[in-house]
C-alpha positions as CSV (number, residue, x, y, z in Angstrom):
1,X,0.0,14.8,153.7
2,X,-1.0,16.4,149.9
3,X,-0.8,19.7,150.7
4,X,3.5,19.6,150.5
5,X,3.1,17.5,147.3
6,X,0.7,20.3,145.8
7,X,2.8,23.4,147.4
8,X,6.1,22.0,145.9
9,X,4.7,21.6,142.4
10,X,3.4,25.3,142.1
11,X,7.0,26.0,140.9
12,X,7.1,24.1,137.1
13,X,3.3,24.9,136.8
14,X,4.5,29.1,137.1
15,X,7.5,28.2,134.7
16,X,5.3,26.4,131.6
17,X,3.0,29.1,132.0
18,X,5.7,31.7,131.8
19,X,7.4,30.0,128.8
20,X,3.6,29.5,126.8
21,X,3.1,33.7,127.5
22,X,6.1,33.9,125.6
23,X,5.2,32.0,122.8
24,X,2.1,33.7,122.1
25,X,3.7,37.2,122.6
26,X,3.3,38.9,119.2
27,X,5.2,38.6,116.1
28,X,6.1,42.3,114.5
29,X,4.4,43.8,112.0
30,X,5.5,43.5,108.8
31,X,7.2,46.8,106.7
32,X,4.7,47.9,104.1
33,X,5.6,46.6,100.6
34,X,7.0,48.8,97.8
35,X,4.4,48.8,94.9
36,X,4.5,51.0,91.5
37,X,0.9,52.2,90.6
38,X,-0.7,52.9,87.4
39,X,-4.0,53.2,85.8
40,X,-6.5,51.3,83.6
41,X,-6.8,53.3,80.1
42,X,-8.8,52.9,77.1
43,X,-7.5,52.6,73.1
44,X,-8.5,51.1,70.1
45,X,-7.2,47.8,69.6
46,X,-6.8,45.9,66.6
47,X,-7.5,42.2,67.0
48,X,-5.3,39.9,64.4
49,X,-5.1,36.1,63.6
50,X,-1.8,35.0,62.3
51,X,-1.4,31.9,59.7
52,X,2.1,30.1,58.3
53,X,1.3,30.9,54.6
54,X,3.0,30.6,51.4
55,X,3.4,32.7,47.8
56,X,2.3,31.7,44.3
57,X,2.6,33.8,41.4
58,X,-0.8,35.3,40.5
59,X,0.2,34.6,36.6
60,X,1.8,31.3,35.3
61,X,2.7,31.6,31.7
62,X,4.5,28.7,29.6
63,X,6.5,30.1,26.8
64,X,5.8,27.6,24.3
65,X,6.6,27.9,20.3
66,X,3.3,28.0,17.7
67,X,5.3,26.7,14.6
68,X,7.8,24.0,13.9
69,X,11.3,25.4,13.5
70,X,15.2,25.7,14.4
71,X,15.7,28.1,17.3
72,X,17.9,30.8,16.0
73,X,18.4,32.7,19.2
74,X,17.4,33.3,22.8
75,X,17.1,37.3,23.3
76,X,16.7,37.5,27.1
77,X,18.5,37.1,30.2
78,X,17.3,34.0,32.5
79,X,15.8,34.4,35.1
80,X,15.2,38.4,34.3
81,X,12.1,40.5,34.3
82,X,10.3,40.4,31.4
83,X,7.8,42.8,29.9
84,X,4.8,42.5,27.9
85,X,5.4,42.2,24.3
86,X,9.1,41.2,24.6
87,X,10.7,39.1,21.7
88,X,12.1,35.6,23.7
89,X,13.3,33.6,21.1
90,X,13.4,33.6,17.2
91,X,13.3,30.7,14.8
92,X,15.1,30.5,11.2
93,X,12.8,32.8,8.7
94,X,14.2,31.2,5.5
95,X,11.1,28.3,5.8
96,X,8.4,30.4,6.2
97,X,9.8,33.6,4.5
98,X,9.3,31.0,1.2
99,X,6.0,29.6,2.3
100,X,4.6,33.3,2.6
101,X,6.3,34.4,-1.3
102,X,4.7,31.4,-2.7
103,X,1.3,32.3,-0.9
104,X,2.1,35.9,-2.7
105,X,2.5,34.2,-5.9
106,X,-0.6,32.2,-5.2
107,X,-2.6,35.2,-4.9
108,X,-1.1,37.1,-7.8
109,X,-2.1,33.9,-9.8
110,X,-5.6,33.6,-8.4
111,X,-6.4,37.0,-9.6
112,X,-4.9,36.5,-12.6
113,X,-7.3,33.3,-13.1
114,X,-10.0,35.3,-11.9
115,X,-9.3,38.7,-14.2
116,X,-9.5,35.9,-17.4
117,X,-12.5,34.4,-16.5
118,X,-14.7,37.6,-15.5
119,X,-13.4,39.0,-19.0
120,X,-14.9,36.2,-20.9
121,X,-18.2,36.4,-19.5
122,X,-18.3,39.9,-20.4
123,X,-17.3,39.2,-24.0
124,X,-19.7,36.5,-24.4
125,X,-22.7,38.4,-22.3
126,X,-23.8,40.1,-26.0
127,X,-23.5,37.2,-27.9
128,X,-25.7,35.0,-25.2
129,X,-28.6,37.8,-26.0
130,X,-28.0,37.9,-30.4
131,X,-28.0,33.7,-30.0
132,X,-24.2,33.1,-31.2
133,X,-23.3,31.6,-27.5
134,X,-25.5,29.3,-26.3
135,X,-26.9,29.4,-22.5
136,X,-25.0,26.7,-21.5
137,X,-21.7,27.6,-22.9
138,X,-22.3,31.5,-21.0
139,X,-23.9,29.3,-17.8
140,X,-20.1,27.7,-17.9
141,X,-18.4,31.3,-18.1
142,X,-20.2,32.2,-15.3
143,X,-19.2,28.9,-13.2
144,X,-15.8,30.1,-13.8
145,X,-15.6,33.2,-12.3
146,X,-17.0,32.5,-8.7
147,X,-14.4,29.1,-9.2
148,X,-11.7,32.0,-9.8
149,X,-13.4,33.8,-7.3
150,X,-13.0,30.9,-4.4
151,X,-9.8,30.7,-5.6
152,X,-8.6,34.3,-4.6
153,X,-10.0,33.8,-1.6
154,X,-7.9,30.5,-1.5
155,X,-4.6,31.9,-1.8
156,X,-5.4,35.0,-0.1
157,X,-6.0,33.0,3.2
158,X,-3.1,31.0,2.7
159,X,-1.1,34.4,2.2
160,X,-2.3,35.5,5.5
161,X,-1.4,31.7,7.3
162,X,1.7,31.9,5.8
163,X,2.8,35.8,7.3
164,X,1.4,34.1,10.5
165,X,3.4,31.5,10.8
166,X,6.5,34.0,9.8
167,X,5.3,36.2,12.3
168,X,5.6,33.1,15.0
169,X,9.1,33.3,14.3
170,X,9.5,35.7,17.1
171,X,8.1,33.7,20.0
172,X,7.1,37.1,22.0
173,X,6.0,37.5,25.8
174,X,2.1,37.5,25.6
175,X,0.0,40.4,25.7
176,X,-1.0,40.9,29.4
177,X,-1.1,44.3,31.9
178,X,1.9,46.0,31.5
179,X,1.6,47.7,35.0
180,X,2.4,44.3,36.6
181,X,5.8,43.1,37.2
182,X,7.2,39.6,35.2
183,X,10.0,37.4,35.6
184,X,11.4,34.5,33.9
185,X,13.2,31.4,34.9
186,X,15.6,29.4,32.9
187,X,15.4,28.2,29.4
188,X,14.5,24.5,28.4
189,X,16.0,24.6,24.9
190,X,19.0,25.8,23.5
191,X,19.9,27.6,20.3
192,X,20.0,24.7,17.2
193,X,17.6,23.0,19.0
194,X,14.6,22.1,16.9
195,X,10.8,23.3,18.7
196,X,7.3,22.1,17.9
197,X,4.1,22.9,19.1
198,X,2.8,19.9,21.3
199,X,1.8,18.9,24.8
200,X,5.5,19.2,26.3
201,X,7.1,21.8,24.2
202,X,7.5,24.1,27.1
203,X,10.5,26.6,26.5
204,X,10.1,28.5,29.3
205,X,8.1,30.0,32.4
206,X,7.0,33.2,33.4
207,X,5.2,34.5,36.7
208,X,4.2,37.5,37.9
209,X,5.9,38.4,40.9
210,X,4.0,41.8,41.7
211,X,0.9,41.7,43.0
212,X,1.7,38.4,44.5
213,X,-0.4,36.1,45.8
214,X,-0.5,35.0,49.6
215,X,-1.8,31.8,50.5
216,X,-3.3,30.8,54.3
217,X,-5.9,28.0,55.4
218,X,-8.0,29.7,58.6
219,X,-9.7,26.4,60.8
220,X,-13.5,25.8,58.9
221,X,-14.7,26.4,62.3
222,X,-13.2,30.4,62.0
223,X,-15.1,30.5,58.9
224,X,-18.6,32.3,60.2
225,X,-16.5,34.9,62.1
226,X,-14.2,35.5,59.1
227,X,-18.1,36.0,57.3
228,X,-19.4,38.3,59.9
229,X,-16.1,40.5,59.8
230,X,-15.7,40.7,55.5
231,X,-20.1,41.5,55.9
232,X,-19.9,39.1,53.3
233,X,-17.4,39.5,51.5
234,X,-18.3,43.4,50.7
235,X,-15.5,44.5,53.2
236,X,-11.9,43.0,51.8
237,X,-9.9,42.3,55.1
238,X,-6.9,44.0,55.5
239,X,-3.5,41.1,55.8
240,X,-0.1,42.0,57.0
241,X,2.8,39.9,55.6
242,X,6.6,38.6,57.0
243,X,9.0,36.8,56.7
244,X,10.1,34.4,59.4
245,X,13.3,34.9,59.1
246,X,13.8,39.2,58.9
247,X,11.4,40.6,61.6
248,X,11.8,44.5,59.2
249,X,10.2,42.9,56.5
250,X,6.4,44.1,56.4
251,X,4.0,44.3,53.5
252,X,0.5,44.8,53.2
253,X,-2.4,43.8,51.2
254,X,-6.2,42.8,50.9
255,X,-8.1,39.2,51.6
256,X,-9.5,38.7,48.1
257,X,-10.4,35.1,47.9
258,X,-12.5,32.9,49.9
259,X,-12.5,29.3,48.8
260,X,-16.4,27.7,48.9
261,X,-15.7,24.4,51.0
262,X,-13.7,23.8,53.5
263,X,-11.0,21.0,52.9
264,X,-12.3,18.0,54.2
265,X,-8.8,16.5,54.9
266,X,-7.4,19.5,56.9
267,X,-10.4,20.9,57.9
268,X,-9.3,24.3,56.6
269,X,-10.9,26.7,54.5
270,X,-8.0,28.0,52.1
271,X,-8.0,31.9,51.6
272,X,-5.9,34.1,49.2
273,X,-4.5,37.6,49.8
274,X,-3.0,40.4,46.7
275,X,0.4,41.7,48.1
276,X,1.7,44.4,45.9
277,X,5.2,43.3,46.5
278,X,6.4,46.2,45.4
279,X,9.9,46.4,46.0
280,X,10.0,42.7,44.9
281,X,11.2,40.9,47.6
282,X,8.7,38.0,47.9
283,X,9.0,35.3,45.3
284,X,6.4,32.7,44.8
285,X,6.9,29.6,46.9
286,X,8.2,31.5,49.8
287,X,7.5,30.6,53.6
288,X,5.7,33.7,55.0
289,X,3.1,34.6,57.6
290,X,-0.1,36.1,57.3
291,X,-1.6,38.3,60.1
292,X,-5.5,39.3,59.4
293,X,-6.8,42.4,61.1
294,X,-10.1,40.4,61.8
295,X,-11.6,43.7,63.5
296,X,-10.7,46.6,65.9
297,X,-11.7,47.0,69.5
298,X,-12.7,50.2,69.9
299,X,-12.3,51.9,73.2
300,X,-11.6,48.5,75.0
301,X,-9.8,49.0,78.8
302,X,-6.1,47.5,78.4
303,X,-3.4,47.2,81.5
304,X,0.4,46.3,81.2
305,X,0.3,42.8,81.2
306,X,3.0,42.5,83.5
307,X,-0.1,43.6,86.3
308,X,-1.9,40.5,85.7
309,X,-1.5,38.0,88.9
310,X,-3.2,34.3,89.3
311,X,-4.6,32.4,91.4
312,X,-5.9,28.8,91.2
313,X,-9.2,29.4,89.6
314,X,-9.1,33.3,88.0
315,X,-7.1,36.5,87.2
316,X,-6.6,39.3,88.8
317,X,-5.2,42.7,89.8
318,X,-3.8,44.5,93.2
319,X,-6.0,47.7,94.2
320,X,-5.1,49.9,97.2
321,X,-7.4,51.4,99.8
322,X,-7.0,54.7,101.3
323,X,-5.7,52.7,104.3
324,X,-2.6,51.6,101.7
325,X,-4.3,47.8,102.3
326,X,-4.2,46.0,98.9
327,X,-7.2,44.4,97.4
328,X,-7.6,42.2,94.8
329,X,-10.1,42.9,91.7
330,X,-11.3,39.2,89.4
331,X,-11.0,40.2,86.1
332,X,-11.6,38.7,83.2
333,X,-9.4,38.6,80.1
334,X,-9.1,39.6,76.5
335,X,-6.9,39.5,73.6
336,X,-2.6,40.6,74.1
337,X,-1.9,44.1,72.4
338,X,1.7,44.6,72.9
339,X,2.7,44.5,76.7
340,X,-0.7,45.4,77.4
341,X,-3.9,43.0,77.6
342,X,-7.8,43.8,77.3
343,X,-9.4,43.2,80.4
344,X,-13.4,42.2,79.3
345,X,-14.4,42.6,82.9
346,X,-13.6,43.6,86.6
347,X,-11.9,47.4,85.7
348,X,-12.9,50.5,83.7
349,X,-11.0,53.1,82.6
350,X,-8.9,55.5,85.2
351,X,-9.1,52.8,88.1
352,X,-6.0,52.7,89.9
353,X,-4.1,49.5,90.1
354,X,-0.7,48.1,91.0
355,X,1.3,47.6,87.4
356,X,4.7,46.3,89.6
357,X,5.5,44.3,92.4
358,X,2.3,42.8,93.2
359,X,4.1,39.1,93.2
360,X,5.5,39.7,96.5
361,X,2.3,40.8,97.9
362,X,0.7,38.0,100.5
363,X,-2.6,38.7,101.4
364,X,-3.2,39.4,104.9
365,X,-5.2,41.5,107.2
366,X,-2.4,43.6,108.7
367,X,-0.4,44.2,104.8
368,X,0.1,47.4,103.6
369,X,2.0,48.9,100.5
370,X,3.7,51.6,100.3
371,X,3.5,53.5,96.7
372,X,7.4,54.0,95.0
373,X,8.5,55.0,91.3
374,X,9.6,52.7,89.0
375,X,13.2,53.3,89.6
376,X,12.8,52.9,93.7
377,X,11.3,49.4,92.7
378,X,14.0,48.9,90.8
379,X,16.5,49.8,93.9
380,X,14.8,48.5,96.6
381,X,14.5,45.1,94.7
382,X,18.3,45.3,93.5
383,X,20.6,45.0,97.1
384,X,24.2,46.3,96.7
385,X,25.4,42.8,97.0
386,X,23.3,42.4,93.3
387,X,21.2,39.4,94.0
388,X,17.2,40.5,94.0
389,X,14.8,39.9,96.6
390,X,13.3,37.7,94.8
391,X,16.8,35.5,94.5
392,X,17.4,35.9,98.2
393,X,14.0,34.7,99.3
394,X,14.1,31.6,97.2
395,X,17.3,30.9,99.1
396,X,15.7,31.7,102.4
397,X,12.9,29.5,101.4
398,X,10.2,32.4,101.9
């Protein structure tokens, strides 16, 4: 009585084992994937830290007047360069041109005194000896030629005071290295204006605008390696300066100040570099930044960064068997020197690697590449219709 029920059931068993052989029939291979190869190479590479900074003027210099007078004139153009030596301003001369001819007159008078009273103490000298002046009287003579004598000197320093002051007249640009470059700002006084020497009796301000002075504050914690680098300050580090805003402008110069704390508000440790500055073009108080070639990597193994793949947990790099299966390589990373990255660990120099197109590359046992140039990459990847693989898989949802 089963064996019908069994016999006609045979039929749908045969059919859902056809239709499961089906389903596990399998799927085609994959094409092998275009990949552009390069290799690991070796070069010196320089490692820098960069810092917002800011320019002061190694030189400040108030112009300020050293006698009491009427300013006469103002000889120089504001905000010019100035030069060492350089007459500013001048003051009325009348004043002290009459101070220094009485001084002469003082003098000529103190000698005069002093001519009188040493030729009465030789007149009298005999008479001391013969008793007809008496020792007192020639004791007084004598009194009055070192008085005379004081006096000269008197009136000979007030002579020299008094060409001083006249000489203050011309309120001058002070004596400092001539090979340096000046500039100064605007006046504070005008001509008629009466000047004094005091605590606020500025007239002006010059700087020195070349060398120049670049200011950056390095974390306290950078300090040691900043140490080790300078070998204690015997080996001046070398800076490289722009300007934010005009990526041409370069200028060089040397680290040659290390303040001794570090700032306990910032925690910053604030360091000076000498830019020659010599075409002029950084002013003090400017915005700048400051790159420090910290030190050189000699030799290190760099790859075009553009190489670099990742995965949850580390870096790493496509190699290709003989087989054309990829491989990927850990490595471990250094510092960025351009497009190209120093690899610490994981490849030395000459291995062979995939520098483009290893983002579309899934691992799998039965992948292969296939090794193109650049510019086959750069077709196969670019369809006529002008959308990339890349774009047409993310609308595929692959």
């Amino acid at each position: 009585m089963k064996t019908p029920a069994v016999l006609c059931g045979l039929p749908a068993v045969m059919v859902m084992l056809l239709v499961a052989s089906c389903d596990n029939k399998p799927q085609a291979a994959l094409p092998p994937m275009p990949v552009v190869m390069g290799s690991a190479t070796t070069e010196d590479v320089p490692i820098h830290r960069v810092y917002p900074g800011k320019t002061k003027a190694v030189r400040t210099i108030p112009i300020n007047p050293r006698v009491q007078g009427i300013l006469e004139k103002v000889h120089y153009l504001q905000g010019s360069q100035v030069t060492p030596g350089q007459v500013l301003y001048s003051l009325e001369r009348e004043p002290f041109e009459s101070d220094r001819n009485s001084a002469i007159a003082g003098v000529a008078s103190a000698f005069a005194d002093l001519n009188y009273a040493q030729s009465q103490l030789k007149r009298n000298e005999p008479l001391v000896k013969e008793g007809a002046v008496s020792e007192d009287y020639f004791a007084q003579l004598k009194s009055n030629v070192v008085r005379a004598e004081a006096q000269v000197q008197s009136a000979q320093a007030q002579l020299v005071e008094s060409e001083l002051k006249l000489s203050y007249c011309n309120i001058k640009m002070p004596d400092v290295p001539e090979r340096h470059h000046y500039r100064i700002g605007r006046t504070f006084v005008d001509e008629g204006s009466l000047v004094s020497p005091g605590p606020k009796s500025e007239m002006a301000e010059v700087v020195q605008i070349s060398p120049i002075r670049a200011m950056f504050d390095p974390a306290g914690s950078e300090w040691p390696e900043y140490l080790k680098q300078s070998r204690y300050g015997q080996n001046p580090l070398s800076v490289e300066v722009t300007i934010p805003t005009d990526e041409n402008f370069r200028q060089t110069g040397v680290v040659n100040f290390f303040d001794n704390t570090v700032n306990p508000r910032t925690s910053t440790v604030e360091m000076w570099a000498e830019i020659e500055n010599k075409n002029l073009a950084l002013m003090p108080g400017q915005y700048i930044l400051v790159q420090v070639l910290l030190e050189t990597l000699e030799d290190a193994v760099v790859i075009p960064t553009v190489a670099i793949e990742s995965s949850a947990s580390s870096k790493f790099v496509w190699t290709v068997k003989d087989d054309m299966t990829p491989v990927q390589v850990p490595i471990e990373l250094g510092p960025e020197h351009g497009e190209m990255t120093v690899i610490t660990k994981g490849l030395s120099h000459g291995q062979k690697l995939v520098i483009d197109g290893g983002s579309k590359i899934r691992p799998g046992p039965d992948t292969k590449v296939r090794i193109v140039t650049k510019d086959q990459l750069k077709q196969l990847t670019q369809p006529a219709g002008g959308q990339s693989m890349s774009s047409q898989g993310n609308k595929t949802g692959n």
